[in-house]
N, CA, C and O atoms as CSV, one atom per row, in Angstrom:
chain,resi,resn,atom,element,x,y,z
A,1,UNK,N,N,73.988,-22.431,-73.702
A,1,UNK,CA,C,75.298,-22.359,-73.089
A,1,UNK,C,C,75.839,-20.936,-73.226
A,1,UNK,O,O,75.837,-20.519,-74.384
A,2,UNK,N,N,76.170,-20.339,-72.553
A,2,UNK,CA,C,76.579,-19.175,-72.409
A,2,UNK,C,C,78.208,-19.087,-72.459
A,2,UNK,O,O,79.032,-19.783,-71.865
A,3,UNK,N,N,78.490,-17.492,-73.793
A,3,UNK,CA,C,79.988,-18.207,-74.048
A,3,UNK,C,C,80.505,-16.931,-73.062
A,3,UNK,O,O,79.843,-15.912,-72.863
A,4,UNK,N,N,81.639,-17.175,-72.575
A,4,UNK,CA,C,82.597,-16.222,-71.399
A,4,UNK,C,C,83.426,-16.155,-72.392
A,4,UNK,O,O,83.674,-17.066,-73.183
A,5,UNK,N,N,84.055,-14.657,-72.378
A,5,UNK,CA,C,85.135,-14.079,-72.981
A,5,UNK,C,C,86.374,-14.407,-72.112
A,5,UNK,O,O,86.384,-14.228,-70.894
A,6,UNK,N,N,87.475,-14.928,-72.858
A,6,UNK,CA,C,88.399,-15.006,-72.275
A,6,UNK,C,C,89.592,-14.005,-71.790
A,6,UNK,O,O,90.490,-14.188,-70.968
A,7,UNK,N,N,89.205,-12.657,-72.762
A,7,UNK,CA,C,89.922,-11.915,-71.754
A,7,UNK,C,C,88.911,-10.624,-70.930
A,7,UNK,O,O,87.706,-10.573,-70.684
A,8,UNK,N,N,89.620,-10.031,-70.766
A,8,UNK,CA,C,88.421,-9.257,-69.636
A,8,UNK,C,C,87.655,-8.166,-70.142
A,8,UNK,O,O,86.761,-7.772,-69.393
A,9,UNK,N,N,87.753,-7.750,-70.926
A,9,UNK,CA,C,87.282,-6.289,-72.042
A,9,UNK,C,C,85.425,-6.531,-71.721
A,9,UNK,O,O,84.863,-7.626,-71.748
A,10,UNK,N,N,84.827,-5.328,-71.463
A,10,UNK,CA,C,83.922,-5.190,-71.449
A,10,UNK,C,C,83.274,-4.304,-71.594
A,10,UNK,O,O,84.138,-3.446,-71.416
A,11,UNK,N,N,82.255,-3.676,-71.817
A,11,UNK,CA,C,81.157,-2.213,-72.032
A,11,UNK,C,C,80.081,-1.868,-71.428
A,11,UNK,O,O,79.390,-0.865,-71.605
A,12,UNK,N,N,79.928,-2.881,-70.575
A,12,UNK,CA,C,78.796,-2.237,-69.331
A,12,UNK,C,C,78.785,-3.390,-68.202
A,12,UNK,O,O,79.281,-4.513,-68.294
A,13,UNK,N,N,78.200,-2.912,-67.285
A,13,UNK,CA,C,78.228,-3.918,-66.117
A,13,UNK,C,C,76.561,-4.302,-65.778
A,13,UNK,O,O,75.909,-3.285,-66.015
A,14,UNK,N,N,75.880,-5.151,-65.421
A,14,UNK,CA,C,74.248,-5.561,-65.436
A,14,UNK,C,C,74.328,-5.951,-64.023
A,14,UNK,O,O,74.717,-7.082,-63.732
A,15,UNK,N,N,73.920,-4.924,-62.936
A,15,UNK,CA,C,73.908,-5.347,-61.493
A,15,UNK,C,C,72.432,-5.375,-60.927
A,15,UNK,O,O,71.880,-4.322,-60.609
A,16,UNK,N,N,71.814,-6.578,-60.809
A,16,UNK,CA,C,71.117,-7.505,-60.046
A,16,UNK,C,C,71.123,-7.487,-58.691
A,16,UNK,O,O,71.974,-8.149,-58.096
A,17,UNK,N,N,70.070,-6.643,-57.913
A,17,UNK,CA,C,70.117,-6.657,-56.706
A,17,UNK,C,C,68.723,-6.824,-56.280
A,17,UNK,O,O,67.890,-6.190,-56.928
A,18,UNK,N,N,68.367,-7.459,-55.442
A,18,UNK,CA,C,69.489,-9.079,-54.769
A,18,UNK,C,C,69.362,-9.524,-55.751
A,18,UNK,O,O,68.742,-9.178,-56.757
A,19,UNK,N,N,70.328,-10.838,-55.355
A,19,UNK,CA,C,70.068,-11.915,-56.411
A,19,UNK,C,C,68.972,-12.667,-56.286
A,19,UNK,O,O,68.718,-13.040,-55.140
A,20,UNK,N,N,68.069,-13.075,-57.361
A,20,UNK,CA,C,67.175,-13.593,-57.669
A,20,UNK,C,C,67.327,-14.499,-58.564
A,20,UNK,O,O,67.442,-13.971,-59.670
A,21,UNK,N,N,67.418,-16.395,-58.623
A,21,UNK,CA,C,67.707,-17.522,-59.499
A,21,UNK,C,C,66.298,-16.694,-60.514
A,21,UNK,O,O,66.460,-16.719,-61.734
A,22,UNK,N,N,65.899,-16.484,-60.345
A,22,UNK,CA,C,64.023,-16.329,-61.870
A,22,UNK,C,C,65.108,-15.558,-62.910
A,22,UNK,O,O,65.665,-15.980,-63.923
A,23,UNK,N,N,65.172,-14.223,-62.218
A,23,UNK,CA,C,65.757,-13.087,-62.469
A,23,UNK,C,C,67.020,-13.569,-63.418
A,23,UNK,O,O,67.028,-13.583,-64.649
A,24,UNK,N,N,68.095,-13.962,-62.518
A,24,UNK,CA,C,69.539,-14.596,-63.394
A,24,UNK,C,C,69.174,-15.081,-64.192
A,24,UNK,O,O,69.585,-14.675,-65.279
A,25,UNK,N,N,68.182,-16.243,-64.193
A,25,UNK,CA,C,68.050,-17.812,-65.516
A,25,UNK,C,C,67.288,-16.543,-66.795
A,25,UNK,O,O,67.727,-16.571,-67.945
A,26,UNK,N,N,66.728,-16.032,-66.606
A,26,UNK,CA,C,65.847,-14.970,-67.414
A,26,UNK,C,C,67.244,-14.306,-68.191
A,26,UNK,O,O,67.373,-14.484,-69.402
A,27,UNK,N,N,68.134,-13.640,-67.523
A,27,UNK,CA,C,69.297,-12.650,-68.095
A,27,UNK,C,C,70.072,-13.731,-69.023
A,27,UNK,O,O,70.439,-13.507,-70.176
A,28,UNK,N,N,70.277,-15.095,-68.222
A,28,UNK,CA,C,71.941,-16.216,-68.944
A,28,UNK,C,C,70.790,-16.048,-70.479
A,28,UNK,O,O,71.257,-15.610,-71.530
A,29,UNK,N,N,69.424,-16.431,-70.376
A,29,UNK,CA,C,68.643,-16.842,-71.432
A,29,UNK,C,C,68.777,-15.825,-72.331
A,29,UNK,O,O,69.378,-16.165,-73.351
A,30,UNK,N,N,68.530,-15.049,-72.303
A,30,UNK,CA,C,68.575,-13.739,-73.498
A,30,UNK,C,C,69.673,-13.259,-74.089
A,30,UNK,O,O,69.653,-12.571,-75.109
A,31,UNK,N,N,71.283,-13.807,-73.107
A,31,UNK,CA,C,72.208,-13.721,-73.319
A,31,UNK,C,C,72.709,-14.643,-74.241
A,31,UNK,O,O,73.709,-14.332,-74.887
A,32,UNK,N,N,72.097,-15.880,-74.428
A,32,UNK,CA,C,72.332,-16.920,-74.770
A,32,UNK,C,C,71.410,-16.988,-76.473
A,32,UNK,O,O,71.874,-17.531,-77.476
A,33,UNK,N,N,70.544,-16.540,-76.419
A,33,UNK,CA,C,69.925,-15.943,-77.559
A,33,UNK,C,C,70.830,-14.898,-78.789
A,33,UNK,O,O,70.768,-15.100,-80.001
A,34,UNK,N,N,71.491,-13.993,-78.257
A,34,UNK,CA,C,72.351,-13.289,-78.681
A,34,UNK,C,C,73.862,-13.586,-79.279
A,34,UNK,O,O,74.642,-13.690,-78.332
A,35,UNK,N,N,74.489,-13.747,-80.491
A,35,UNK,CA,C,75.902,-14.903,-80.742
A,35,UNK,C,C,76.665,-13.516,-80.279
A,35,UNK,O,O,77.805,-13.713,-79.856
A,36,UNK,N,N,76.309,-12.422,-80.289
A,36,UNK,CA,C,77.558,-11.326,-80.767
A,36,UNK,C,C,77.870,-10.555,-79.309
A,36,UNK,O,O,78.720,-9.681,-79.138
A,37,UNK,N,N,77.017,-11.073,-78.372
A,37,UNK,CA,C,77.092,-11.083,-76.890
A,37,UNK,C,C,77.719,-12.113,-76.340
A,37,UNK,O,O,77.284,-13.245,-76.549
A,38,UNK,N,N,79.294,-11.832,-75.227
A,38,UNK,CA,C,79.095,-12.302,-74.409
A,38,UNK,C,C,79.782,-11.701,-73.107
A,38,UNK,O,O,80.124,-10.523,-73.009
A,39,UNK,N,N,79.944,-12.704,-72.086
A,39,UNK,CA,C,80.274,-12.440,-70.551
A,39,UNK,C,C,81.797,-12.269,-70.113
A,39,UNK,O,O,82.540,-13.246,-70.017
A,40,UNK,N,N,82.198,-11.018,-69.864
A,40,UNK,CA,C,83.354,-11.050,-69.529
A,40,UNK,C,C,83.591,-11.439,-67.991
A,40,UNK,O,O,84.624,-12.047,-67.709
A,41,UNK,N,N,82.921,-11.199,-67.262
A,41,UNK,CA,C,82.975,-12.109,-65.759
A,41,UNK,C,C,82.034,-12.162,-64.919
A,41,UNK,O,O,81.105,-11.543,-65.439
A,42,UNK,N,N,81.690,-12.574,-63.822
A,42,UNK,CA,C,80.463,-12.538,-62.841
A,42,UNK,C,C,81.535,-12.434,-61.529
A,42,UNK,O,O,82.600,-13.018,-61.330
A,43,UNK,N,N,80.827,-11.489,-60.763
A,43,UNK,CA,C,81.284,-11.228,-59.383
A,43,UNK,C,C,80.051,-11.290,-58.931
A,43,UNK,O,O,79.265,-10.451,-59.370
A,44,UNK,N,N,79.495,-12.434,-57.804
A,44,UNK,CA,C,79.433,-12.358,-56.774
A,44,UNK,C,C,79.484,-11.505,-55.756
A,44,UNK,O,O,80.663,-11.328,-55.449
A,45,UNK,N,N,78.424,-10.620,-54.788
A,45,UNK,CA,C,78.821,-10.080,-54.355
A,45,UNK,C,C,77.522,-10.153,-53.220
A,45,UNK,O,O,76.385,-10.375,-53.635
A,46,UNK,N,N,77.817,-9.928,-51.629
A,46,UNK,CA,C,76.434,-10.512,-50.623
A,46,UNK,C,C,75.134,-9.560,-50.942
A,46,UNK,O,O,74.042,-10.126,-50.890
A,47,UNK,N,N,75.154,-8.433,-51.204
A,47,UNK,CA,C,73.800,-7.858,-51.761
A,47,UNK,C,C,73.227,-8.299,-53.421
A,47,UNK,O,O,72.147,-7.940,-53.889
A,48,UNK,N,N,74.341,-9.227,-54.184
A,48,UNK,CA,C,73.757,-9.673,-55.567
A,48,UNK,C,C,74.185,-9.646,-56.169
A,48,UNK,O,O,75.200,-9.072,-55.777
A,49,UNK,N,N,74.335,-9.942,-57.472
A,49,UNK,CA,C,75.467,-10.200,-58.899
A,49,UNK,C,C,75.682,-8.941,-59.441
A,49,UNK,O,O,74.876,-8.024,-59.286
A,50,UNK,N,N,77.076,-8.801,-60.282
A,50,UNK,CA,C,77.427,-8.224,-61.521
A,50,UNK,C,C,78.002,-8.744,-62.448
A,50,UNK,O,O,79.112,-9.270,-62.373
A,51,UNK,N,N,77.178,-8.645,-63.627
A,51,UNK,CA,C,77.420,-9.319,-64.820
A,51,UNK,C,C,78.104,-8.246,-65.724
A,51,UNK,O,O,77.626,-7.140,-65.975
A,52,UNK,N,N,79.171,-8.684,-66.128
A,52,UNK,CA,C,80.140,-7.344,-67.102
A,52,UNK,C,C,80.128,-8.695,-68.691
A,52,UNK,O,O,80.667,-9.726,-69.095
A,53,UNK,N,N,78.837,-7.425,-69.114
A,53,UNK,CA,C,78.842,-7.535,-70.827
A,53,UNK,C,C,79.333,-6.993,-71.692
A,53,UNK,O,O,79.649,-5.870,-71.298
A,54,UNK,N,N,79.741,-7.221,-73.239
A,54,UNK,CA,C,80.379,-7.015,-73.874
A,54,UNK,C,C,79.467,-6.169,-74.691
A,54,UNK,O,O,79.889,-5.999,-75.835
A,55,UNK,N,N,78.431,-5.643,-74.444
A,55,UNK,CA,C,77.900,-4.592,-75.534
A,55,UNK,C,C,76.867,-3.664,-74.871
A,55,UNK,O,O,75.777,-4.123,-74.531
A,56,UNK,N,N,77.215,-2.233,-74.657
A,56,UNK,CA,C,76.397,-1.397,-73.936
A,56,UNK,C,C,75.263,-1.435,-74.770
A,56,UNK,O,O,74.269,-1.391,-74.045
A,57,UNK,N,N,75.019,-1.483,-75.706
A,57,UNK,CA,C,73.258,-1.473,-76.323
A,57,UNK,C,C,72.420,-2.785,-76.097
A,57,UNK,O,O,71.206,-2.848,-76.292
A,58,UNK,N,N,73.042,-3.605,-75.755
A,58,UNK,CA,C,72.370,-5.006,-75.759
A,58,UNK,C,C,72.098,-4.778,-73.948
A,58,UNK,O,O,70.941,-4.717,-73.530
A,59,UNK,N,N,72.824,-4.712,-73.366
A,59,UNK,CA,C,72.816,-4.405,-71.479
A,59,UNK,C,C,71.641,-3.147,-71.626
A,59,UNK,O,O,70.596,-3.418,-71.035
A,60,UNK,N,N,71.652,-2.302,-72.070
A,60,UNK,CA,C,70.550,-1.376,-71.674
A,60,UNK,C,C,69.431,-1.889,-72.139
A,60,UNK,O,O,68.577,-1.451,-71.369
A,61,UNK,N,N,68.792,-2.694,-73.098
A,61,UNK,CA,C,67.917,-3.584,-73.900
A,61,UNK,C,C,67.005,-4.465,-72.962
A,61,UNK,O,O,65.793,-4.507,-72.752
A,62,UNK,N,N,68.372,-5.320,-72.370
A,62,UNK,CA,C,68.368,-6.263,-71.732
A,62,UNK,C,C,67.299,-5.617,-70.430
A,62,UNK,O,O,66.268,-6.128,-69.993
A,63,UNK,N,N,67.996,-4.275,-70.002
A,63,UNK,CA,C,67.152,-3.992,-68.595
A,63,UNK,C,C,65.987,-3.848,-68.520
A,63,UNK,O,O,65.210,-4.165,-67.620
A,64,UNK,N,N,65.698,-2.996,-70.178
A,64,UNK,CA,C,64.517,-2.769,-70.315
A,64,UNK,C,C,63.391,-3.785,-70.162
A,64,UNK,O,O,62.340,-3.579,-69.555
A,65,UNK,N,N,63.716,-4.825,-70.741
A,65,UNK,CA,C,63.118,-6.137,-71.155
A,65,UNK,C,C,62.850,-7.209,-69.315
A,65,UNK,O,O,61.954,-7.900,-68.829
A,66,UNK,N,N,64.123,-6.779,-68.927
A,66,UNK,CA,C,63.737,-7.226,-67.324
A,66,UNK,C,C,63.124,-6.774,-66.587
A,66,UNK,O,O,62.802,-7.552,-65.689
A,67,UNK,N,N,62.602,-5.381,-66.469
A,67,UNK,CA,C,61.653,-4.558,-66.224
A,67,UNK,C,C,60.423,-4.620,-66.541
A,67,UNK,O,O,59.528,-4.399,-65.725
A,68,UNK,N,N,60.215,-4.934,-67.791
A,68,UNK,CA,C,59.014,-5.591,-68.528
A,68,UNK,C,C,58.568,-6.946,-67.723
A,68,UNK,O,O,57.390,-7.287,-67.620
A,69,UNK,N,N,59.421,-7.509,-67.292
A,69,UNK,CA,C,59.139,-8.901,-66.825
A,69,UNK,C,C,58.645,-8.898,-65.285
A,69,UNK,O,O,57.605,-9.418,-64.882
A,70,UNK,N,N,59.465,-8.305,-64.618
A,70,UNK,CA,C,59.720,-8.783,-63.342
A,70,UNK,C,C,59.873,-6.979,-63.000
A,70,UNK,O,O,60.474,-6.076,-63.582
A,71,UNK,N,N,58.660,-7.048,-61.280
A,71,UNK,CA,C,58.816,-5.649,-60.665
A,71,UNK,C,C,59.709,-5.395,-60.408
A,71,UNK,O,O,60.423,-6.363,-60.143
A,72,UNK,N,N,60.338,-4.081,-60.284
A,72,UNK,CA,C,61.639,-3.352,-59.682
A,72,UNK,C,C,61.733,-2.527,-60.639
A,72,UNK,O,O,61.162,-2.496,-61.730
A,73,UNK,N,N,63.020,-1.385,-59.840
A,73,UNK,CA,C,63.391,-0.709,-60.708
A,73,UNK,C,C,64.066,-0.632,-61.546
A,73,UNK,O,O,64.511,-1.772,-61.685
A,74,UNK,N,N,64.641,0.217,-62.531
A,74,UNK,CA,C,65.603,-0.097,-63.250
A,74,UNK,C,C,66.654,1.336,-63.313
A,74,UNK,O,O,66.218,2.418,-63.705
A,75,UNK,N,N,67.707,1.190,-62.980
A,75,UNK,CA,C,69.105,2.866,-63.164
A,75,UNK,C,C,69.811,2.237,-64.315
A,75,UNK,O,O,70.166,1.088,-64.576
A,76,UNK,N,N,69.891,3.393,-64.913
A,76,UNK,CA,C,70.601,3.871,-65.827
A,76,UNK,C,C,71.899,4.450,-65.892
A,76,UNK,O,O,71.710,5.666,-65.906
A,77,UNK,N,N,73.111,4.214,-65.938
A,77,UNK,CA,C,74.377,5.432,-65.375
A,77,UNK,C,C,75.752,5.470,-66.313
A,77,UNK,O,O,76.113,4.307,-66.489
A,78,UNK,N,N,76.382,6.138,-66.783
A,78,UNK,CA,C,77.476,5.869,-67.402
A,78,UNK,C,C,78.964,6.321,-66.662
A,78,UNK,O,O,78.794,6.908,-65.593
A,79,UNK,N,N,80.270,6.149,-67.040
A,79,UNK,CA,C,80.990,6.896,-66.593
A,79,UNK,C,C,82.001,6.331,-67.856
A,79,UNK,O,O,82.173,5.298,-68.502
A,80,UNK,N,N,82.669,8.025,-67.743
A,80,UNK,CA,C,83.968,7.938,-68.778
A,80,UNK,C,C,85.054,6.747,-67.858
A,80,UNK,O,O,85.336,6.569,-66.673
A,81,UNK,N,N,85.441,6.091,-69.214
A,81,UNK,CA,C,86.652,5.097,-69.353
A,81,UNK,C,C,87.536,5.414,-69.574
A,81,UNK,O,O,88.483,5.302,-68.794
A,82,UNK,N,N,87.647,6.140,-71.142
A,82,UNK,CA,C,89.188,6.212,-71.755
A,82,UNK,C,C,88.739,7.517,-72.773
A,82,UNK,O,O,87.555,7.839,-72.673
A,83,UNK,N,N,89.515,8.245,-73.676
A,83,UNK,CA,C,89.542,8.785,-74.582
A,83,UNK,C,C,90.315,8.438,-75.728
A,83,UNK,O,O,91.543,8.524,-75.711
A,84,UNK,N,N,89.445,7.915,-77.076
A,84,UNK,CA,C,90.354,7.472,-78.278
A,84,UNK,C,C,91.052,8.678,-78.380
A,84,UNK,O,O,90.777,9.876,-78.452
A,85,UNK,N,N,92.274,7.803,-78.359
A,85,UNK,CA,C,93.670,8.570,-79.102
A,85,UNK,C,C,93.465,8.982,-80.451
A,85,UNK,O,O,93.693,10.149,-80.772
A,86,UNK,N,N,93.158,8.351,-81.067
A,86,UNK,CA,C,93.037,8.268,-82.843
A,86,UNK,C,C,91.975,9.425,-83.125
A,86,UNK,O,O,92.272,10.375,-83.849
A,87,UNK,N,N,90.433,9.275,-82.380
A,87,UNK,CA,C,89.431,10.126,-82.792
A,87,UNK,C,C,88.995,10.895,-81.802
A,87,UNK,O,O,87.980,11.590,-81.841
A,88,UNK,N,N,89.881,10.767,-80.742
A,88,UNK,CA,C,89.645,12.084,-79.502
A,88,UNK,C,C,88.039,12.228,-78.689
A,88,UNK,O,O,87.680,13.096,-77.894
A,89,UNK,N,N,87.158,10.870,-79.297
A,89,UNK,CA,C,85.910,10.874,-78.586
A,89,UNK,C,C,85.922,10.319,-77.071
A,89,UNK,O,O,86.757,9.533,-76.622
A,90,UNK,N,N,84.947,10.821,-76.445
A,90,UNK,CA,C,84.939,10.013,-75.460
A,90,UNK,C,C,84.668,8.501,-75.410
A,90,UNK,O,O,84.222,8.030,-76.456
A,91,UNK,N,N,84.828,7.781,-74.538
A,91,UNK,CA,C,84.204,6.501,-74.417
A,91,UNK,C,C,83.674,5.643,-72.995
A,91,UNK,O,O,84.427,5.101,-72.187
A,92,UNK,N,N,82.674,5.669,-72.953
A,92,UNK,CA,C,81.839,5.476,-72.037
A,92,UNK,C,C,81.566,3.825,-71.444
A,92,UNK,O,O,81.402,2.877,-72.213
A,93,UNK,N,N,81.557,3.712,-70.045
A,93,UNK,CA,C,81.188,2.039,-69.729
A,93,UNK,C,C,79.864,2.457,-68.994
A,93,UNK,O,O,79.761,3.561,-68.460
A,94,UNK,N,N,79.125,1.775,-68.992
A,94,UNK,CA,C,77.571,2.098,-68.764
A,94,UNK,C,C,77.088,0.806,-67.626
A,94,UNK,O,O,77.383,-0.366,-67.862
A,95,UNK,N,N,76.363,1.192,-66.459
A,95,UNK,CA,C,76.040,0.266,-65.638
A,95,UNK,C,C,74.950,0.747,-65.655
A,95,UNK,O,O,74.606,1.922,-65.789
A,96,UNK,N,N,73.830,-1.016,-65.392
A,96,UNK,CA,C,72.202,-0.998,-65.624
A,96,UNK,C,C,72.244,-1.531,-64.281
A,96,UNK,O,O,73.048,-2.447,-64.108
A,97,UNK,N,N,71.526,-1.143,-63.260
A,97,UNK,CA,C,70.810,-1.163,-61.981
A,97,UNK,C,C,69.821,-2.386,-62.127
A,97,UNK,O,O,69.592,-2.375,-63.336
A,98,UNK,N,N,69.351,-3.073,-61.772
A,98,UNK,CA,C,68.094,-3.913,-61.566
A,98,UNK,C,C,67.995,-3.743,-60.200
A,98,UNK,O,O,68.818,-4.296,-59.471
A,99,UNK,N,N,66.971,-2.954,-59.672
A,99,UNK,CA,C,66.254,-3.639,-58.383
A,99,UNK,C,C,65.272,-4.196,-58.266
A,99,UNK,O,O,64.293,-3.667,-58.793
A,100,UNK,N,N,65.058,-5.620,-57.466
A,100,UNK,CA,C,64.231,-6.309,-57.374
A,100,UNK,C,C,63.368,-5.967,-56.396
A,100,UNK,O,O,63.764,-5.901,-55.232
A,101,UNK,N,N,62.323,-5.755,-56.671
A,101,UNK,CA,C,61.145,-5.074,-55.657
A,101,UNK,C,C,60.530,-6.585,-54.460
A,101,UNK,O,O,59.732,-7.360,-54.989
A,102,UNK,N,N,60.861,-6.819,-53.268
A,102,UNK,CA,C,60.497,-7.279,-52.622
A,102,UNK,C,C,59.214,-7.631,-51.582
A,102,UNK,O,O,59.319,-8.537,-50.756
C-alpha cells in the first residue's frame, strides 16, 4: 500500500514517459518497500505520469534501478527552489526523466 503525504512538500519529481502499467507497478513497488518514502501527488498527464517524491536520493536510486530493468533512457536535472534563510545554502528539487524506449 503506498502511503500519500498529506500535504504537498516534496524533493523531486519521477516523470515516466509514456506511461507504461509494467513500468508504474515496478516504481508503486519499490516505493512501497521504502517506510521513509512517500508520494506527495500523481499528475496525470497525455504523454505520461509525474510522480512527486519525498526524497531526492531515493528518486535518483529509483531511476537508476528502472533503467536496470526496463530499456530507455534515463535524465537527470535539478533546479534551484529556495535558499535557507538560517544556513544560506542552496536547495535544490531534482527531476528523473524515464524514457521508455518503444
Amino acid at each position: 500500500m503506498t502511503i500519500y503525504s498529506k500535504n504537498q512538500y516534496f524533493e523531486a519529481k519521477l516523470q515516466l514517459r509514456p506511461f507504461n502499467r509494467e513500468v508504474y507497478e515496478f516504481v508503486k513497488k519499490e516505493i512501497d518497500k521504502k517506510d521513509s518514502v512517500f508520494i506527495a501527488k500523481e499528475v496525470k498527464l497525455k504523454e505520461g505520469i509525474d510522480i512527486y517524491l519525498s526524497s531526492q536520493k531515493f528518486a535518483r536510486s529509483l531511476g537508476l534501478k528502472i533503467k536496470k530493468n526496463f530499456k530507455g533512457e534515463l535524465k537527470t536535472s535539478r533546479s534551484l527552489f529556495t535558499v535557507n534563510k538560517m544556513t544560506s545554502k542552496r536547495v535544490y528539487r531534482v527531476t528523473v526523466l524515464f524514457r521508455l524506449k518503444q
